[in-house]
C-alpha positions as CSV (number, residue, x, y, z in Angstrom):
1,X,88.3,102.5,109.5
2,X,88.5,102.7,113.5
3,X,89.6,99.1,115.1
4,X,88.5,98.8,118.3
5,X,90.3,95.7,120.6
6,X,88.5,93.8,123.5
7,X,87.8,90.7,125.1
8,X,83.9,89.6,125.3
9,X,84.3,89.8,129.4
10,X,85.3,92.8,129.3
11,X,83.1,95.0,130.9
12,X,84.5,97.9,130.0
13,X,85.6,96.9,126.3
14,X,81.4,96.1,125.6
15,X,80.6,99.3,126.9
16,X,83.0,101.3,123.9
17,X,81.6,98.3,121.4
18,X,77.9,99.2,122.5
19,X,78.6,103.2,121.7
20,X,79.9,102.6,118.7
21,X,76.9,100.6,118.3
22,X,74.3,103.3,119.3
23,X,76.3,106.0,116.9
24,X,76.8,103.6,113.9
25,X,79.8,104.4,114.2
26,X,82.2,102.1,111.2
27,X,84.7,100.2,112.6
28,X,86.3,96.4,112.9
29,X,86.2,94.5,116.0
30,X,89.2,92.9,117.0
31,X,88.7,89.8,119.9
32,X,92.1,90.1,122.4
33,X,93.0,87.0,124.0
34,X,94.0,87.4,127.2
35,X,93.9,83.9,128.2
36,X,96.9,83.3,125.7
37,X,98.9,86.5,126.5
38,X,97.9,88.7,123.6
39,X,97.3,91.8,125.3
40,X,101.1,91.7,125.9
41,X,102.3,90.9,122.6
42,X,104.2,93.7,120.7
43,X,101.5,94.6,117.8
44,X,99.1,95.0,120.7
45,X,101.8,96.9,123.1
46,X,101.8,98.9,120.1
47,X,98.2,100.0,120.4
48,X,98.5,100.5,124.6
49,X,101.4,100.1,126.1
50,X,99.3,99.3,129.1
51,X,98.4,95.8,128.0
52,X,94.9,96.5,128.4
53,X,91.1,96.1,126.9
54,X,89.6,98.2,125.6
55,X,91.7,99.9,123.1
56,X,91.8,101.6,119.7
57,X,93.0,102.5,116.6
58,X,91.9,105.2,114.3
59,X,93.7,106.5,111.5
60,X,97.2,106.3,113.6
61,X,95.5,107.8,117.0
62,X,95.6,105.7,119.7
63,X,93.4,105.4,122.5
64,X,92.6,103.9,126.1
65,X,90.0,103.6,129.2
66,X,86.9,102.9,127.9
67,X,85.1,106.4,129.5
68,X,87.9,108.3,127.5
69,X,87.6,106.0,124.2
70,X,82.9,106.5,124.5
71,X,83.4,110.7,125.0
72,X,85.7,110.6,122.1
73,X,83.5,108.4,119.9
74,X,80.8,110.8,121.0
75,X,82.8,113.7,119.9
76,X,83.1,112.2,116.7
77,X,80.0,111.5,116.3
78,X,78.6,115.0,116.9
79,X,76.5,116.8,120.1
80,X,73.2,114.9,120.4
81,X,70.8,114.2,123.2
82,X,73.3,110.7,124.1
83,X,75.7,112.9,125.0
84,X,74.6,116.7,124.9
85,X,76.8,119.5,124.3
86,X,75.4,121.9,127.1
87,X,77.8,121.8,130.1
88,X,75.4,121.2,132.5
89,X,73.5,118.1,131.2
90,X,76.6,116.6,129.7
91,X,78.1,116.8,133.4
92,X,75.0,114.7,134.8
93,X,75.7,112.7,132.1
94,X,79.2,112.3,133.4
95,X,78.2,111.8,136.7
96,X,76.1,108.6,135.9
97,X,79.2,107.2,133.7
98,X,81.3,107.7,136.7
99,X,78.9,105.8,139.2
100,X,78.6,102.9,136.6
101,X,82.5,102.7,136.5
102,X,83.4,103.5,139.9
103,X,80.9,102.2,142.1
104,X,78.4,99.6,140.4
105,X,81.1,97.8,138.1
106,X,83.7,97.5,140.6
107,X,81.2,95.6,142.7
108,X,80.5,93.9,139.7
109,X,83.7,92.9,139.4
110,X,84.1,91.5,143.0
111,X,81.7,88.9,142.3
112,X,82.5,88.4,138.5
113,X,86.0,87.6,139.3
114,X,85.3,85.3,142.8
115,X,82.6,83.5,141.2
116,X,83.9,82.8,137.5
117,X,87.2,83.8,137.0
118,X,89.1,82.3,140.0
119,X,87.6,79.1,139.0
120,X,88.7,79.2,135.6
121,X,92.0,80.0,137.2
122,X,92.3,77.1,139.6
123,X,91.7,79.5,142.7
124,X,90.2,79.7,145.6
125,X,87.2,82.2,145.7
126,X,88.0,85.6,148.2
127,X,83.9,85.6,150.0
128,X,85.1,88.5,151.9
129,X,85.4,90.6,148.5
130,X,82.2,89.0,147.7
131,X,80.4,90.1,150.3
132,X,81.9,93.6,150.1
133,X,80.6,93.7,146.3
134,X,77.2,92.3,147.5
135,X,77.0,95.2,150.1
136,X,78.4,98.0,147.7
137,X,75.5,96.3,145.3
138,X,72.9,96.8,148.2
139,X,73.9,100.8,149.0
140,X,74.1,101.6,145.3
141,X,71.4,99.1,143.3
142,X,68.4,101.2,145.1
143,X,69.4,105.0,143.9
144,X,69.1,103.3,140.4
145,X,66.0,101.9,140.8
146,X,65.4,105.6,141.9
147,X,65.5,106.8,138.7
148,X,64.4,104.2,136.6
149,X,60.7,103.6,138.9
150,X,59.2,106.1,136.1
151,X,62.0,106.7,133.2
152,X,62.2,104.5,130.5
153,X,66.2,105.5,130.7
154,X,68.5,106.9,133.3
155,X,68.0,110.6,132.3
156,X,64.4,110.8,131.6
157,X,63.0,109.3,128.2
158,X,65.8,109.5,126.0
159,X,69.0,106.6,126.4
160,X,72.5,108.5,127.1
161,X,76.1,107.4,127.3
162,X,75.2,106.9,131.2
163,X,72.7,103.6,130.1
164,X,75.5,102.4,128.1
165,X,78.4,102.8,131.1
166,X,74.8,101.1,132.9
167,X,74.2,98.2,131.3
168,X,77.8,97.2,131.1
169,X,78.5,97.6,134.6
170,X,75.3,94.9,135.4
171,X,76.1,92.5,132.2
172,X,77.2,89.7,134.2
173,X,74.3,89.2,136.9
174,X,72.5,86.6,135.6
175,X,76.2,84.9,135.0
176,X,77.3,85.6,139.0
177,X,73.5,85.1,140.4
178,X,72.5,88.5,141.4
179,X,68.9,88.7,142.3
180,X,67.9,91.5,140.5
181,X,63.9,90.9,141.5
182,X,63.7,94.0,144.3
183,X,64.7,95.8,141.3
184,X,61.6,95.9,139.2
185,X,62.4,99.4,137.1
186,X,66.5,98.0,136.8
187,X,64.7,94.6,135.3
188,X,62.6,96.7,132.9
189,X,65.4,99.0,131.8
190,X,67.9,96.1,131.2
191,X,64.7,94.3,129.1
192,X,64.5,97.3,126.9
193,X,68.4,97.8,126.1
194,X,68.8,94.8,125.7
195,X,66.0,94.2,122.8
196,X,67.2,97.3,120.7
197,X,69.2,96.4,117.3
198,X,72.5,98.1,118.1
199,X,73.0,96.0,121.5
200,X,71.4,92.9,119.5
201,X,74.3,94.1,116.7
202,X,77.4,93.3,119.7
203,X,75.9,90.2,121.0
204,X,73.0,88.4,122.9
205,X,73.6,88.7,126.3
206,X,77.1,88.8,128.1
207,X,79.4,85.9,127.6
208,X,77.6,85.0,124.8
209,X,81.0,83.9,122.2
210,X,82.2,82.0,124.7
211,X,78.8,79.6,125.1
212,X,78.8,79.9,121.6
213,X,82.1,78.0,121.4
């Protein structure tokens, strides 16, 4: 059976535990503390050498970076309308992926690491990177909304691999108090995903282990 390794604020290591969610894909889940070092110890170095989440295992083959690990859990899974085998709609699939990861999650990240994790830490907040995650928020939020004012998903009425690299990317705002209300069609979207069974199957909302503990 495929192991798959993350942490629960892991942006990135939801977003592969949410595919293999959607595909029903069989695998074990395996928590990586990075708050005790474990990402660095040498069964885990063993998996990536990078000592990073996500990761996994399957059958021997190892595998980082979550966009990598979500096509290749696609491939397994076979061409389908969540990841379509034509070159041209898998590409605008790809694009959306790629703006999740490279533009909405890194501003994600500026706030989700100012506002949660240097406190944890015992550090001082950086407001300028705040404030340049807030504005990269404000330029990319609205070509979003764009495309969610009349689709139920990103790509029309059917969810793809782009909702998933989505839905990550956003997990944390209610956690780092992004007001999301200019965004009616982003609210609605997030509503929906959020209520299906295979995100229900990963968790409740983001964070949730921890205020489970």
């Amino acid at each position: 059976m495929m192991n798959i390794y993350g942490h629960f604020f892991s942006m990135p290591s939801n977003k592969v535990r949410l595919c293999a969610s959607y595909l029903g894909l069989p695998h074990e889940y395996h928590h990586v503390d990075l708050q005790s070092g474990a990402q660095m110890e040498p069964d885990f170095i063993g998996i990536n050498p990078m000592g990073r989440v996500p990761a996994i295992e399957d059958d021997g083959f190892t595998l980082s970076q979550s966009n990598a690990i979500c096509k290749y859990l696609c491939d397994l899974s076979g061409p389908s309308s969540f990841y379509p085998e034509d070159a041209q709609e898998q590409a605008v699939v790809n694009q959306w992926v790629s703006f999740a990861s490279q533009h909405v999650q890194q501003a994600m990240s500026r706030l989700f690491f100012n506002k949660i994790v240097a406190p944890m830490l015992g550090e001082a907040a950086d407001e300028n990177s705040v404030k340049t995650g807030e504005n990269m928020l404000a330029r990319d939020l609205p070509h979003l909304e764009a495309k969610l004012v009349d689709n139920d998903y990103i790509l029309g009425e059917k969810i793809t691999l782009a909702d998933i690299a989505m839905i990550c990317a956003l997990e944390p705002a209610e956690m780092v108090g992004l007001d999301l209300d200019p965004y009616s069609g982003i609210q609605k979207w997030r509503e929906t995903i959020m209520n299906r069974e295979f995100y229900k199957r990963v968790h409740a909302h983001f964070g949730a282990e921890m205020n489970a503990k």
